[in-house]
N, C-alpha and C positions, 0 to 999 in steps of 0.2 A: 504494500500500500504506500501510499506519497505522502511525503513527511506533512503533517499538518500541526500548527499549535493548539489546537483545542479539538477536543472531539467530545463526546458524549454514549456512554454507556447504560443500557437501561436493564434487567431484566424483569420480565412480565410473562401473562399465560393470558389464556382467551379470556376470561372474567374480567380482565382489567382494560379489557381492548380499547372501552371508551378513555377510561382514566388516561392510557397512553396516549391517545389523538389529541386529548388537552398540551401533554407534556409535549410531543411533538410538533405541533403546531407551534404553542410557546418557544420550542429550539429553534423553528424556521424562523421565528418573528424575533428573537433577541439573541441569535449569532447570526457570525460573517457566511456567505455564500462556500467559505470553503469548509463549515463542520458538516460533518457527518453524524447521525446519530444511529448510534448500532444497538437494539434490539436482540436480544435472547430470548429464545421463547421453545418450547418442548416439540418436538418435530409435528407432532397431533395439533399444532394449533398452527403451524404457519401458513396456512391460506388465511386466515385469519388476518396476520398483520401482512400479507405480500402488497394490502393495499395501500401499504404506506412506503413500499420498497421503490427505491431511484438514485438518484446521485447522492441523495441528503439524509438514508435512511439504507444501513443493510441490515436485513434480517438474515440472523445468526442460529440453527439449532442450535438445542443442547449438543447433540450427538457431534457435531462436528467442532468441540470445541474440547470433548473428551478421547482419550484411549481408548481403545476398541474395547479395550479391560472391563468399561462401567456397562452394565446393560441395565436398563429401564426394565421396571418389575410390573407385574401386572396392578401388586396392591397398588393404589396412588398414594405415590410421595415419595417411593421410596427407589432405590435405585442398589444391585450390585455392583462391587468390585469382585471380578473372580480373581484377585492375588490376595483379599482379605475377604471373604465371604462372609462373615458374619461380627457383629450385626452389622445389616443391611442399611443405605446410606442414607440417612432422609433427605427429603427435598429441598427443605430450607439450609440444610448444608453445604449440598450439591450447589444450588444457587449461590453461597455466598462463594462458594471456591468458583465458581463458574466469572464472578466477577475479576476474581486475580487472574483466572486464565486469560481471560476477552483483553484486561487490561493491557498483559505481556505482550501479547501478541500486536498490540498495535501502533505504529510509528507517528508517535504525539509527544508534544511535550508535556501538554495537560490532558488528561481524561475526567471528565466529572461523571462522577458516580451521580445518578438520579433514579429514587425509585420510582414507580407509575403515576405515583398519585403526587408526584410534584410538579409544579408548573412553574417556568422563568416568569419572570416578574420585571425586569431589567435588562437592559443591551447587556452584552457580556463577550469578555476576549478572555486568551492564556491571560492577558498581562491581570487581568480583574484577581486572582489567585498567588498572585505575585508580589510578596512584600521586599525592597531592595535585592531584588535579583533573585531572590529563595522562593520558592510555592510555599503557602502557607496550608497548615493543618490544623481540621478542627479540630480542637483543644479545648474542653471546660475543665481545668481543675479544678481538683476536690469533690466534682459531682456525685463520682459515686462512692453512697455511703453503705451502710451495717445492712438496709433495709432493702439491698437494692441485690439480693445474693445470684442473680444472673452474672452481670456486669462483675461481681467482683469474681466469681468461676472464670469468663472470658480472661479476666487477669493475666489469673493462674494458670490456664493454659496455653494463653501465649505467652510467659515467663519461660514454662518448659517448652514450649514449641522453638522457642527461641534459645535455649540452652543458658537463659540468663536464674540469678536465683529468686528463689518465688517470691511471688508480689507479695508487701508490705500490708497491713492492715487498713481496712479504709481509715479517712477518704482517700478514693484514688482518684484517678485524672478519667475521663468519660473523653469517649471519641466515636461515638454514634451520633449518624447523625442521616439521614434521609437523601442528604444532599452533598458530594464529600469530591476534594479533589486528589487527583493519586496521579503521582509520576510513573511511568510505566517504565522509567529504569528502576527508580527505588523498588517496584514490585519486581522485577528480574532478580532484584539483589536478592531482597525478601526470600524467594523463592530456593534461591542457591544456598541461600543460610540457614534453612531451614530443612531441606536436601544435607546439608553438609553435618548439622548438628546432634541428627536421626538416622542417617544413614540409608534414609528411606528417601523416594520422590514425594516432593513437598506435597500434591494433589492426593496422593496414596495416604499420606500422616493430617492432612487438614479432613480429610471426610472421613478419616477411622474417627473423630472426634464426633460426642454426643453434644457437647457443649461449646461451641468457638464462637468468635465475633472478628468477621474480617475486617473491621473498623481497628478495632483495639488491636489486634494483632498487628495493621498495619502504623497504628498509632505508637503503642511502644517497640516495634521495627527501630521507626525513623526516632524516637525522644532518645530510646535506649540501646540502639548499636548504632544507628548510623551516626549519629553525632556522638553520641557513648559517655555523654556529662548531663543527660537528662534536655530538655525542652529549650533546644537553641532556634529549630523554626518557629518563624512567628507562626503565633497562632489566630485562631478563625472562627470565634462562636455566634456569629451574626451572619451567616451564610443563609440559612432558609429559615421562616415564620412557620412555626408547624401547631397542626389541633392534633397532638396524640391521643386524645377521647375514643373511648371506644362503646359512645351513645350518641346518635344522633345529633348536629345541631340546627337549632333551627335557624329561620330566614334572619330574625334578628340578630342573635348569636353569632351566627356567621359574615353578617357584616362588622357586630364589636370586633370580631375574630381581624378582620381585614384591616379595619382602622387602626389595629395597633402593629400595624408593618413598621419592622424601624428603619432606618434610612438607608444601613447596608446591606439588606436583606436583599439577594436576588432573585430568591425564591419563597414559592410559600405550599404547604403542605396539609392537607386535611385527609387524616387516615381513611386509606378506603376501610377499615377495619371497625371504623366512626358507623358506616353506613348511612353518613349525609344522601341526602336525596342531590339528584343530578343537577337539581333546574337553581336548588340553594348555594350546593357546591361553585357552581356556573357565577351566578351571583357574588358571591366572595371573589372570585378568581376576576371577576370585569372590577370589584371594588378596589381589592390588592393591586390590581395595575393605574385607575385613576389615582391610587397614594403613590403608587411608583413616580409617579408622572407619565406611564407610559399606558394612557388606556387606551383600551381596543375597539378598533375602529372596524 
């Protein structure tokens, strides 16, 4: 592929097909003509998004982004490896390793991670991600706390994935985030380091895991080997506006929701998981872009 500075990575499945034509729409309307937005989606669903396939969108199976090794299980979600056969992989893990894979593979300087249910909000280039020369990561210290025992597992396992010693007691540093940007050499590296520390291919040791977060992994990566003195990149907590709710909001709610975009936000994020109704969702998302300054016309 031809070097580009920004691209955009999504993955999704047929149920969020609408969520994605907001998000992709939004990438044609607030990047340069030369990003591309690439799409992962399960082999079963791609006529689905081929409607969106062209110069500014490649859809990506899964299958063709794995070793022949993984085969897709009949239960849904879950997926083998025949060099570790059990237990079997699940989806949400598959998918998050599916983003380091997409990522490696492609000649960019920036890749933004975006889930489905996020929409640009703002123009946006490589250089938007870019603090004096460095890409910035989102970074909240101290976020996560005693109460938060996902996040603090994710840790712990990227400590040992990483061959560093195990994570400290909270608070720890939170690097989730909906909307995330990732240098696709730092994930090369990642990748070698984590091959090299196990002894195993880093895809084969990230999906034997029950519990991983490709954020944080890729978060203390870069705070704790690549710089190796803790949080020299600047960091980035005003990247996207998000409703993590997972009850509906309504029409008014979801404008309070809108009005409080803060000024560096280039995106904004209402869980499909919320179950907002379409036409509410829609509403916030025209709201979110008059506070941008960029409404849609």
């Amino acid at each position: 592929m031809t070097m580009s500075e920004l691209t955009v990575v999504t993955p999704s499945f047929g149920p969020d097909a609408e969520l994605f034509g907001d998000l992709h729409r939004s990438v044609l309307r607030h990047t340069g003509p030369d990003v591309v937005h690439h799409v992962i989606v399960p082999a079963a669903h791609k006529e689905i998004f081929d409607r969106y396939a062209g110069p500014r969108c490649h859809v990506w199976t899964e299958p063709e982004l794995l070793p022949r090794r993984y085969h897709r299980l009949p239960q849904k979600g879950l997926w083998l490896n025949s060099r570790r056969p059990w237990p079997p992989v699940r989806g949400w893990v598959l998918q998050q390793a599916l983003k380091l894979a997409a990522t490696a593979e492609l000649d960019a300087d920036v890749v933004l991670i975006a889930d489905s249910d996020v929409v640009l909000v703002r123009d946006i280039d490589a250089k938007s991600f870019h603090e004096d020369g460095t890409l910035r990561l989102f970074r909240v210290p101290g976020a996560v706390h005693a109460g938060m025992p996902d996040h603090v597992r994710w840790h712990q396992v990227a400590h040992r994935l990483l061959g560093l010693p195990p994570a400290g007691a909270p608070p720890l540093t939170d690097y989730v985030s909906s909307l995330n940007a990732w240098s696709p050499e730092i994930v090369r590296q990642l990748q070698r380091h984590v091959t090299a520390v196990t002894g195993r291919h880093w895809l084969d040791v990230f999906t034997a895991q029950l519990h991983i977060s490709e954020f944080i992994l890729y978060g203390v990566f870069v705070d704790q080997v690549v710089t190796g003195s803790g949080p020299e990149h600047p960091g980035d907590s005003t990247i996207c506006h998000n409703y993590w709710g997972r009850t509906p909001l309504s029409l008014d709610e979801a404008l309070e929701f809108a009005e409080a975009l803060g000024p560096d936000a280039i995106g904004m994020m209402i869980s499909a998981k919320s179950g907002t109704g379409q036409g509410v969702r829609e509403a916030a998302i025209r709201r979110c872009a008059e506070v941008a300054g960029e409404p849609i016309t």
